[in-house]
C-alpha positions as CSV (number, residue, x, y, z in Angstrom):
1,X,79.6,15.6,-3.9
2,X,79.5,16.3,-7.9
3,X,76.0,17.0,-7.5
4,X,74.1,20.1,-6.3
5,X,70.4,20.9,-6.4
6,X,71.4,24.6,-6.4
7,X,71.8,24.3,-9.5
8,X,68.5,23.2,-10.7
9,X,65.8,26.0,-11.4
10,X,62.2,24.3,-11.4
11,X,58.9,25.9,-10.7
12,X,57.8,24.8,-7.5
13,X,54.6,26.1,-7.3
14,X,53.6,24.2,-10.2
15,X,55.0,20.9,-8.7
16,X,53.1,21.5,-5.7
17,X,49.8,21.8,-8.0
18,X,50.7,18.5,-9.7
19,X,52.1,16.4,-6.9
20,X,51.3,17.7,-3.6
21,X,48.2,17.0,-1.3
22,X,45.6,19.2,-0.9
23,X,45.2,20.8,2.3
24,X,41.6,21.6,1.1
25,X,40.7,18.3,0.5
26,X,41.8,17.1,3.7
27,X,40.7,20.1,5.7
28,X,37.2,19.2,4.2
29,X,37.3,15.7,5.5
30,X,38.0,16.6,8.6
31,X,35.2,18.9,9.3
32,X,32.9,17.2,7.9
33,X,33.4,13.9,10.2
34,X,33.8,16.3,13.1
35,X,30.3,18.1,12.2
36,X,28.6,13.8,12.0
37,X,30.5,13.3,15.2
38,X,29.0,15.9,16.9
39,X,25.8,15.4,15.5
40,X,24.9,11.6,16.3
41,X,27.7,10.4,18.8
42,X,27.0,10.4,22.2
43,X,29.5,11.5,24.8
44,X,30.8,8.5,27.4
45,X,32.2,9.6,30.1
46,X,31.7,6.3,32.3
47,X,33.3,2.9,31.9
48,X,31.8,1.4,28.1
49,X,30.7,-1.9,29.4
50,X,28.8,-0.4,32.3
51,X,27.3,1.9,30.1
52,X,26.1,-0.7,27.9
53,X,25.0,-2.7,30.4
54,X,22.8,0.2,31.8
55,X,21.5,1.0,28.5
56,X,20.2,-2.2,27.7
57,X,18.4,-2.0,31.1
58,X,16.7,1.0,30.3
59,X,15.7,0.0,26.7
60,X,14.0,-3.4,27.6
61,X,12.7,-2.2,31.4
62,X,11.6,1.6,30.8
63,X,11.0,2.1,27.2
64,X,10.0,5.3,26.1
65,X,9.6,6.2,29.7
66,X,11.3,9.7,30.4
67,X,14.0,9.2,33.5
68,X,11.8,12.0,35.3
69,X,8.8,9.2,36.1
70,X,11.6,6.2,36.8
71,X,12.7,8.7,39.8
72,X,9.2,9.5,40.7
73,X,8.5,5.8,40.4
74,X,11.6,4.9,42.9
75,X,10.4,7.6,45.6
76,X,6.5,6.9,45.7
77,X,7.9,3.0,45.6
78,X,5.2,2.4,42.4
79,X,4.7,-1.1,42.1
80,X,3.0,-0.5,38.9
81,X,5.9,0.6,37.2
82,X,8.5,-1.4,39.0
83,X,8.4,-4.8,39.6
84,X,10.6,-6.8,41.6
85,X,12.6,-8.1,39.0
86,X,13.0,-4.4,37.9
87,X,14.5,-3.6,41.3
88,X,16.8,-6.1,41.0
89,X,18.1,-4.7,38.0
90,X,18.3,-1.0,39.0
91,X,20.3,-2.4,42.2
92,X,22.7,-3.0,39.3
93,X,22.6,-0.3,37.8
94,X,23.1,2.2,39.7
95,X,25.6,5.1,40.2
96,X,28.0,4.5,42.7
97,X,30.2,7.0,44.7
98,X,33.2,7.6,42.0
99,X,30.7,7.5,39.2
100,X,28.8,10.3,41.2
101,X,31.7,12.2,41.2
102,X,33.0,12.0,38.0
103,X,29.4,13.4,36.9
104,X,29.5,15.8,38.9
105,X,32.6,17.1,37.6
106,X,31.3,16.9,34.2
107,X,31.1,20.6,32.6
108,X,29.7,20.1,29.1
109,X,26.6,20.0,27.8
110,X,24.8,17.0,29.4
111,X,21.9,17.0,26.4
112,X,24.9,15.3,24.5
113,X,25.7,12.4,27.4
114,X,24.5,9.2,26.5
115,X,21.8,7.2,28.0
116,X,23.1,5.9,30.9
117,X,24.6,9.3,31.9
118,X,21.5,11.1,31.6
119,X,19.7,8.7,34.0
120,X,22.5,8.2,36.4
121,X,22.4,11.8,36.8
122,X,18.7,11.9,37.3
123,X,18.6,9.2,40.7
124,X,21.9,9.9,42.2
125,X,21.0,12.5,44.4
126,X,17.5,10.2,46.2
127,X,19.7,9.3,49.8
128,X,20.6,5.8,50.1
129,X,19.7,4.7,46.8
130,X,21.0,1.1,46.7
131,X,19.7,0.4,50.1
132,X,16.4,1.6,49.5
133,X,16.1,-0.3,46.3
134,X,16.9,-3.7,48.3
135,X,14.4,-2.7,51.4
136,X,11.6,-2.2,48.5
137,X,12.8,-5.2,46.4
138,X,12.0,-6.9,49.6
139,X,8.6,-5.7,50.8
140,X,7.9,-7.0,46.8
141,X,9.1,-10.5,47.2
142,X,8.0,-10.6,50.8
143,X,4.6,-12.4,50.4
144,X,5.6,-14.5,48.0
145,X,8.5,-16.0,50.4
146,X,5.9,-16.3,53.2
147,X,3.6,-17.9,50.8
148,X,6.5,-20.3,50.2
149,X,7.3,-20.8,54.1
150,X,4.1,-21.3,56.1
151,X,2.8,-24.7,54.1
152,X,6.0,-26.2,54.9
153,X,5.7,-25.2,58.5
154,X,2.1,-26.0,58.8
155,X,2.9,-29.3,57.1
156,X,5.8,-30.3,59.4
157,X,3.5,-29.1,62.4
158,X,0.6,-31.6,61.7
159,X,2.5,-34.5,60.4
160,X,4.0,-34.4,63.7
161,X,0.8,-34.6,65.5
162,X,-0.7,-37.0,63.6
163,X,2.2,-39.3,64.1
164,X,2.2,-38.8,67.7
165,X,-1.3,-39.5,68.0
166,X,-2.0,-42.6,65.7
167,X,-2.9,-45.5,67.7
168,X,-3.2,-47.2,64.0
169,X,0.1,-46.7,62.9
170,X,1.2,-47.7,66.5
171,X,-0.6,-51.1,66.0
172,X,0.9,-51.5,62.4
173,X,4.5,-51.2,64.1
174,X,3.9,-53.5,66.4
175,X,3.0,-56.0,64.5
176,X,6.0,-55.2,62.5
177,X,8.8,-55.7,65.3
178,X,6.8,-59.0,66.8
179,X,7.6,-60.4,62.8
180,X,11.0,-59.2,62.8
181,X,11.8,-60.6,66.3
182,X,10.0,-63.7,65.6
183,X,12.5,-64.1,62.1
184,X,15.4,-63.2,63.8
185,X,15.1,-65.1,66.8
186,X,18.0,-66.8,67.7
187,X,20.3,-63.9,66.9
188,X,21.9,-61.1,68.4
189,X,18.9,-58.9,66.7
190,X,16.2,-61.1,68.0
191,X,14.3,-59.9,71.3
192,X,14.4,-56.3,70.1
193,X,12.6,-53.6,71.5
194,X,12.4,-51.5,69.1
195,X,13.6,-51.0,65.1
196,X,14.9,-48.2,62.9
197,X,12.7,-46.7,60.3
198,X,14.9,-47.8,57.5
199,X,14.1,-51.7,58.4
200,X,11.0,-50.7,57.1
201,X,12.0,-50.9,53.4
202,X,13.3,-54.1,54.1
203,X,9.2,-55.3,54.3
204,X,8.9,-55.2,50.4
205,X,12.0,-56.9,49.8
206,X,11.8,-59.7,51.9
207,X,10.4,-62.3,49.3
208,X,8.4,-65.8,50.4
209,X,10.4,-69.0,49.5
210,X,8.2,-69.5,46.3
211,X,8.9,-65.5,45.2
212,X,5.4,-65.3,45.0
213,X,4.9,-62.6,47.7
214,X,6.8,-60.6,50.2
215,X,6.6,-59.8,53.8
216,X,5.0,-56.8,53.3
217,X,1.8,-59.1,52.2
218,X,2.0,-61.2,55.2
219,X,2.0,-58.1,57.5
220,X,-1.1,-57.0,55.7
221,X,-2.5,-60.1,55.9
222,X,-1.8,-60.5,59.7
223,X,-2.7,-57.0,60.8
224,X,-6.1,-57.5,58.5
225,X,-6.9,-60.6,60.4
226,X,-6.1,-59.0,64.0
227,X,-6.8,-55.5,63.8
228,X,-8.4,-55.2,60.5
229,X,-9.1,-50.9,61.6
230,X,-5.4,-50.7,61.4
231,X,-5.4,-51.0,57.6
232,X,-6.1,-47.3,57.1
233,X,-3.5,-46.3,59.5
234,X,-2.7,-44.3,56.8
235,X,-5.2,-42.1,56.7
236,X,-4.0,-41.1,59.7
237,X,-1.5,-39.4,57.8
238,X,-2.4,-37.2,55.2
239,X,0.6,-34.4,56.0
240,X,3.3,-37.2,56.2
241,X,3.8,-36.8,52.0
242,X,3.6,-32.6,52.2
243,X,6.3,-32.8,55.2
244,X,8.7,-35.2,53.3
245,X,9.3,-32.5,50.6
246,X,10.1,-30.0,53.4
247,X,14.2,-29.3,53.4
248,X,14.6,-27.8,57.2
249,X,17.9,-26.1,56.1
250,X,15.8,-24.3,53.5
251,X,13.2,-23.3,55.7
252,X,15.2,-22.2,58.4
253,X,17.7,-20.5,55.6
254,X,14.6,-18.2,53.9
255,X,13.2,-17.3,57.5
256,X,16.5,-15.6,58.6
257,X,16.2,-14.0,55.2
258,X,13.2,-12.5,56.2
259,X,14.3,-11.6,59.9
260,X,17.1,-9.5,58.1
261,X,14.9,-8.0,55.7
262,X,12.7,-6.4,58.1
263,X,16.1,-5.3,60.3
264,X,17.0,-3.7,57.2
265,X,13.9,-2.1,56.4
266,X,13.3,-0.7,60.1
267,X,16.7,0.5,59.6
268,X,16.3,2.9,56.3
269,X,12.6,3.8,58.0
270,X,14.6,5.5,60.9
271,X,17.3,7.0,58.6
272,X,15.3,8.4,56.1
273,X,14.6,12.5,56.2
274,X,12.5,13.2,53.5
275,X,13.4,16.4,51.9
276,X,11.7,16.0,48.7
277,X,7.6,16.0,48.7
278,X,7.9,13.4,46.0
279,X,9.4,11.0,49.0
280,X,6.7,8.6,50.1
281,X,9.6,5.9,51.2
282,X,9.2,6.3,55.0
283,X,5.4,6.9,55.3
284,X,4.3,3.9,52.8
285,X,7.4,1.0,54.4
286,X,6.2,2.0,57.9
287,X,2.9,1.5,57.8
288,X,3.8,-1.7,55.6
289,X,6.6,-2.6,58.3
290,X,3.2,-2.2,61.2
291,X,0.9,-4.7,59.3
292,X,3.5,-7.4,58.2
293,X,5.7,-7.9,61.3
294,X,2.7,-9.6,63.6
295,X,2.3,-12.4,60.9
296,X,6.3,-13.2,60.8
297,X,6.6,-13.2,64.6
298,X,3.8,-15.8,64.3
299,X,5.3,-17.7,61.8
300,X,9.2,-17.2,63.2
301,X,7.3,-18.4,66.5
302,X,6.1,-21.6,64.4
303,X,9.4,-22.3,63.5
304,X,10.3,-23.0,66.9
305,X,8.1,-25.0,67.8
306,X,8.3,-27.0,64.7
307,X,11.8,-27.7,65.9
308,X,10.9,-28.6,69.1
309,X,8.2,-30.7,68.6
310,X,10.0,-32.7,65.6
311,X,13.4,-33.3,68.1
312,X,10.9,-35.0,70.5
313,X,9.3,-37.1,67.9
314,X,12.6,-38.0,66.9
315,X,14.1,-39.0,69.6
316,X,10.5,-40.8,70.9
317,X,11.6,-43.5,67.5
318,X,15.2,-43.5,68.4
319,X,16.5,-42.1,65.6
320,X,19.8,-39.4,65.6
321,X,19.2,-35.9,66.9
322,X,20.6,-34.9,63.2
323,X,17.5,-36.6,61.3
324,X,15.4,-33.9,59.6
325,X,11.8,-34.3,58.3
326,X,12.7,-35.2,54.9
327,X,14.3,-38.1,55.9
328,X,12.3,-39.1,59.0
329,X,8.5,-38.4,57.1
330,X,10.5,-39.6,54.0
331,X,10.3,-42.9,55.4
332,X,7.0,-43.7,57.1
333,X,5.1,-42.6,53.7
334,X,7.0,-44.7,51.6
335,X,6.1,-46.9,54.1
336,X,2.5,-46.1,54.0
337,X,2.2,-46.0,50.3
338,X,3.7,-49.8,50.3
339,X,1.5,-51.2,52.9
340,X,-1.5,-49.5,51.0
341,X,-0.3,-51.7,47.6
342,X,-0.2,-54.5,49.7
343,X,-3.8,-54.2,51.2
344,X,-4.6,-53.9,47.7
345,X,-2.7,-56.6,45.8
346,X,-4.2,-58.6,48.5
347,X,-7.6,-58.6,48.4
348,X,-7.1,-58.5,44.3
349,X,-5.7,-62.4,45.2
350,X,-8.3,-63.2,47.6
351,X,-11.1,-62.5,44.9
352,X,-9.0,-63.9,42.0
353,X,-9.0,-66.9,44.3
354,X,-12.9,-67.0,45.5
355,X,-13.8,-66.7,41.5
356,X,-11.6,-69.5,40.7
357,X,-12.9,-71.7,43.7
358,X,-16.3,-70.9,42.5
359,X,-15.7,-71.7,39.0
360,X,-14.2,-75.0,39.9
361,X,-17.7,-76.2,42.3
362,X,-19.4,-75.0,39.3
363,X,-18.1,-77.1,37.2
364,X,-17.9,-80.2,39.0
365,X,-22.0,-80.1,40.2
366,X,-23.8,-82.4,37.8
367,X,-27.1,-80.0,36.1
368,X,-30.2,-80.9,38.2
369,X,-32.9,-81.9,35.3
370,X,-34.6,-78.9,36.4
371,X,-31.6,-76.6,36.0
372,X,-30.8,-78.5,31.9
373,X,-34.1,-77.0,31.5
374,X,-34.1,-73.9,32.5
375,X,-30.5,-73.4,30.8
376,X,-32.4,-74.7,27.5
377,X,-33.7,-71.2,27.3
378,X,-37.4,-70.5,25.3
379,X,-37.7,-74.2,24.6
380,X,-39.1,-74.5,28.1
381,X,-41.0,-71.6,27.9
382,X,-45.3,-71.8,28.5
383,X,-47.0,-71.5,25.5
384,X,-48.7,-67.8,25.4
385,X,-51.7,-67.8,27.4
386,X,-50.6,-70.4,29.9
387,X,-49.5,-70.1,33.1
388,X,-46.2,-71.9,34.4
389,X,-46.2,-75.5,33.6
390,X,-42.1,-76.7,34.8
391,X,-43.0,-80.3,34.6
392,X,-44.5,-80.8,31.8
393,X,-42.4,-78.3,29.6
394,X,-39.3,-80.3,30.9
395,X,-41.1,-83.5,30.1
396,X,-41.8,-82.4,26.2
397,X,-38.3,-80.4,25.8
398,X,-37.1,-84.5,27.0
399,X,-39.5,-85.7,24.2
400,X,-37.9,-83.6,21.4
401,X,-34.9,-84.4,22.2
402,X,-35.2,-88.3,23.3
403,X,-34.0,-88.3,26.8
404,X,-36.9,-89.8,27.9
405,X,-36.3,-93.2,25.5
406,X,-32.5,-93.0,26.8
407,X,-34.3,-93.5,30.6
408,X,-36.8,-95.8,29.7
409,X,-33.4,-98.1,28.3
410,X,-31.8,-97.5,31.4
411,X,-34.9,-98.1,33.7
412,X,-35.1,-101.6,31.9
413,X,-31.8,-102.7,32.8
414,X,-32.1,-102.2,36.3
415,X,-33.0,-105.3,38.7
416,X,-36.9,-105.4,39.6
417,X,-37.4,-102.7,36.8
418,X,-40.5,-103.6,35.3
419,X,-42.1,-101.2,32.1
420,X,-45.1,-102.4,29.9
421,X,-44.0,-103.2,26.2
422,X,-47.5,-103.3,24.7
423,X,-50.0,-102.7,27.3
424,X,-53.4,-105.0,27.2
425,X,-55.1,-103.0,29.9
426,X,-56.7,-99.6,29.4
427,X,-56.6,-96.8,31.7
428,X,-60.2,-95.8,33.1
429,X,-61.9,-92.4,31.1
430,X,-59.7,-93.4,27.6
431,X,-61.8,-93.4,24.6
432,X,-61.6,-96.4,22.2
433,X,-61.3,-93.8,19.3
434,X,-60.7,-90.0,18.5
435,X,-58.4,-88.1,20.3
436,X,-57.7,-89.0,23.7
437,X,-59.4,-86.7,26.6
438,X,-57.7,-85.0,29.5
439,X,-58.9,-87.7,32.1
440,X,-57.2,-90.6,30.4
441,X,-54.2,-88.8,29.8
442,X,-54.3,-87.8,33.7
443,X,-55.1,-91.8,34.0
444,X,-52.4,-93.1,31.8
445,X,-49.8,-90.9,33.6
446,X,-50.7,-92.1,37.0
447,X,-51.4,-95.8,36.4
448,X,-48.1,-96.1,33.9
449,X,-50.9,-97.9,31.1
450,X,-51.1,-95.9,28.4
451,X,-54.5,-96.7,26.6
452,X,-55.4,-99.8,24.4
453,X,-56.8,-98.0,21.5
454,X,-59.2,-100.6,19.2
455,X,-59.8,-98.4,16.2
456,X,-60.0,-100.6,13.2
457,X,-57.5,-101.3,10.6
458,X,-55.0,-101.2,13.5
459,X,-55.1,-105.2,14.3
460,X,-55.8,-104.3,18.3
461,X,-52.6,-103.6,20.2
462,X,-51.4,-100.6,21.2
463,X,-51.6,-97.6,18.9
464,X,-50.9,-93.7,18.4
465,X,-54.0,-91.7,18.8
466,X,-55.9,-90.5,15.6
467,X,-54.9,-87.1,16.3
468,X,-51.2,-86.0,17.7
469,X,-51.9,-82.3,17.6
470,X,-54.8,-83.3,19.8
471,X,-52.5,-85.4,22.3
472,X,-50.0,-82.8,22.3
473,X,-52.7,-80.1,23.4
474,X,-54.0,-82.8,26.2
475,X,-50.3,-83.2,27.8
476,X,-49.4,-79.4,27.8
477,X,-52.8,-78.8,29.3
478,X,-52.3,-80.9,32.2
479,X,-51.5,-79.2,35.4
480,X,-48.6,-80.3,37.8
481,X,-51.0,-81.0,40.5
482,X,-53.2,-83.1,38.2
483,X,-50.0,-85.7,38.2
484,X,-50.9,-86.5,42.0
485,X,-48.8,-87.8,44.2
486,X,-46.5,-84.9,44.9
487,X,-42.9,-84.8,44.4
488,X,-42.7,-88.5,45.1
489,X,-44.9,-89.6,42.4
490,X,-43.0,-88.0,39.2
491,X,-40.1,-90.4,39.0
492,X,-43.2,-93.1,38.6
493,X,-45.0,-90.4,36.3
494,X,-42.4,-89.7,33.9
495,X,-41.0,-93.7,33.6
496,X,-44.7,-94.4,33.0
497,X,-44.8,-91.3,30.3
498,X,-41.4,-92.7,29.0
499,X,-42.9,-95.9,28.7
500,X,-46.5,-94.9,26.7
501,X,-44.7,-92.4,24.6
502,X,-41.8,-95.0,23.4
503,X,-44.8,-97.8,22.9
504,X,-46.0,-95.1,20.5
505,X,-43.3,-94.4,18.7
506,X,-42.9,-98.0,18.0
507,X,-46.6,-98.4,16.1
508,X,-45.6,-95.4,14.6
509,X,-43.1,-97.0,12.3
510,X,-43.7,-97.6,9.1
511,X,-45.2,-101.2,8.2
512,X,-45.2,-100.5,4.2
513,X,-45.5,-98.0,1.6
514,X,-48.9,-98.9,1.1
515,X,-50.0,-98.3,4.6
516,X,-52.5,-96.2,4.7
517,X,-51.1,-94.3,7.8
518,X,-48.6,-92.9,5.9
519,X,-49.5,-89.6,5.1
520,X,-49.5,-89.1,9.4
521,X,-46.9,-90.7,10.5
522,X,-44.0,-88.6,9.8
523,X,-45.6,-85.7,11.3
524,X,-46.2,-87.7,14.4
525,X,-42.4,-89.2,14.3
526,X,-41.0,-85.5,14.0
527,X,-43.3,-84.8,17.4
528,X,-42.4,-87.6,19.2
């Protein structure tokens, strides 16, 4: 109460210049970011998330496209410019009734409005907007739904035919509940007359007592024996795999969809006034609605009997009304596809078991003297020039290697076995020197004497002839028929052979190193 500001005498303009805000300064400010606001900002008069939403839309779908053509587009229903994914969107994004209204009410300048604004204001006078944006979003999607629809139909059709009309697959069954009575015999599921298609799994896991097969293999292997034709009962079948990936609930779900689409689309045809020239709705969905409906009554008529037909099939196997094709076709071509590994699997044992028999003969059949030779390869082989000679080319191939010495040993220990150690006697048209000529070789073979060769400096006695490459020649140049005899004579032939060529072998040795036969006598050794 001491104090009083009365009596304080100041300048106060002057403290206004020093402390107080300017108005200017603030004044400035706030023109300014009213002149940018006015400038750049946009004015929103609908909710900001919807408007976003819509403006997105419009950016990614209709780039640089002016609204004017997107309303064209919508009335002449371009399906150039608007797909059926873009219809789904402008179902979205379009004006509804209060947002109609409140745009209508809108008295400023509508250059400033934002995007989605603008083009709500450019659509929402075209009648029925949203509905006719679903009836075209359906005539777009329309083909491919029926594209989806009429294999799965089709499908479910013929698998039921070809079912019904397999006698194969009717044999195959058979067989499979005369098994399954047969095993269960004896029990309350013995004496069946029939079986449900899920005992057919059962097949494949029903293993032998060694776990080496499965009942599966032994109804292959009975039907095979049987009714061999009933093997390919699944070819019977082709549909069976198509129709087990049909879901009826689906099918029968997308046709209604369909039956209401074209409700609705008949509907908006009758409604529809065309006021604006630009509106080609009604002329280009009827004419569409003419040409399309025949092919759905066909297929909506397929439907039904796709029920029908599939209910009697059913119930012909006894299974429950409620089975659907998935499940029932489900069944027989897992069915199929085991029986079909099991033909397979068994015929891969039965020639896994026919090689193995084979190899086992094989090996326990002795090698005829004729086969040893011909498995001795080009050593049996004629010289060049020559024709075929079996015999004798076996008979030399037994010389190189010394077979025949090994049978001349065994011949002599046989009872009544009687073969000449030096032979006294010779053959008739052998020559006492040189080498010997074809006649007494032919003569030596036959008689079983081989020549008594009296050259000097050999002491008599039985000797090699002067020239082996000369004997060699002789012997390959004798035919087989030269042998005589036939087939019965050349166990004789080739002891008495065995018996000559050994005899020779033995003067062959060496006596001394001073022998004057040594410089020939390894050759002929290596030959003989």
């Amino acid at each position: 109460k001491e104090l009083s500001d009365d009596n304080a005498k100041f300048d106060s303009q002057e403290l206004e210049e020093l402390f107080g805000v300017k108005e200017v300064v603030k004044k400035d400010t706030s023109n300014s970011g009213t002149m940018r606001n006015n400038a750049n900002t946009a004015v929103t008069i609908l909710d900001m998330k919807r408007a976003n939403n819509c403006a997105i839309m419009l950016s990614s779908r209709f780039s640089k496209i002016p609204f004017s053509a997107i309303r064209a587009a919508i009335l002449q229903l371009d399906e150039q410019l608007i797909s059926a994914e873009i219809a789904e969107n402008l179902i979205n994004n379009v004006p509804v009734a209060e947002e109609i209204e409140l745009l209508k009410s809108y008295e400023g300048d509508k250059a400033t409005l934002g995007a989605a604004e603008q083009f709500f204001m450019s659509i929402m006078d075209i009648p029925n907007l949203p509905n006719r944006l679903k009836v075209f979003q359906f005539k777009l999607t329309y083909q491919e739904s029926m594209n989806n629809i009429r294999p799965d139909v089709d499908s479910v059709l013929a698998a039921v035919h070809e079912v019904d009309k397999s006698v194969r697959l009717k044999q195959v069954l058979e067989y499979v509940l005369a098994i399954g009575n047969y095993l269960n015999g004896g029990t309350s599921r013995g004496q069946a007359y029939g079986f449900k298609l899920e005992a057919l799994k059962k097949l494949r896991d029903t293993k032998t007592a060694d776990n080496k097969s499965s009942l599966m293999h032994y109804l292959v292997q009975t039907v095979g024996t049987n009714k061999p034709d009933a093997l390919q009962f699944s070819k019977d079948l082709k549909h069976i795999g198509p129709a087990a990936r049909v879901s009826i609930q689906s099918l029968q779900s997308n046709v209604q969809q369909l039956k209401q689409g074209f409700k609705q689309a008949e509907a908006q045809v009758e409604a529809n006034s065309a006021s604006d020239p630009q509106d080609l709705f009604k002329q280009k969905m009827k004419a569409w609605l003419e040409l399309q409906l025949k092919a759905f009554e066909d297929l909506e008529r397929d439907v039904g009997t796709m029920e029908e037909d599939f209910a009697k099939l059913v119930t012909r196997f006894g299974e429950a009304k409620t089975t659907t094709p998935d499940t029932f076709f489900g069944s027989l071509s897992e069915f199929a596809e085991s029986f079909d590994k099991a033909v397979r699997e068994n015929e891969q044992r039965k020639a896994a078991a026919a090689k193995q028999a084979a190899s086992a003969a094989g090996a326990a059949r002795p090698l005829s003297p004729q086969a040893a030779g011909a498995a001795a390869g080009p050593k049996n082989a004629a010289p060049p020039g020559r024709g075929p000679q079996p015999q004798m080319a076996q008979m030399m191939d037994q010389m190189k290697q010394g077979s025949f010495f090994r049978m001349r040993r065994q011949a002599s220990t046989q009872p009544g076995a009687e073969l000449p150690n030096k032979p006294s006697v010779s053959g008739p048209g052998m020559q006492t020197s040189g080498p010997p000529s074809r006649g007494g070789i032919l003569a030596a073979l036959q008689s079983g004497e081989p020549r008594r060769d009296n050259a000097p400096g050999r002491g008599g006695g039985t000797s090699m002839p002067s020239t082996g490459r000369s004997l060699l020649q002789g012997l390959r140049n004798t035919p087989d028929a030269a042998l005589g005899g036939g087939p019965a004579a050349q166990p004789q032939q080739q002891q008495a052979g065995a018996a000559m060529l050994a005899d020779w072998k033995q003067q062959l040795r060496p006596r001394s190193k001073s022998s004057k036969s040594e410089n020939y006598k390894p050759k002929y050794t290596r030959w003989l």
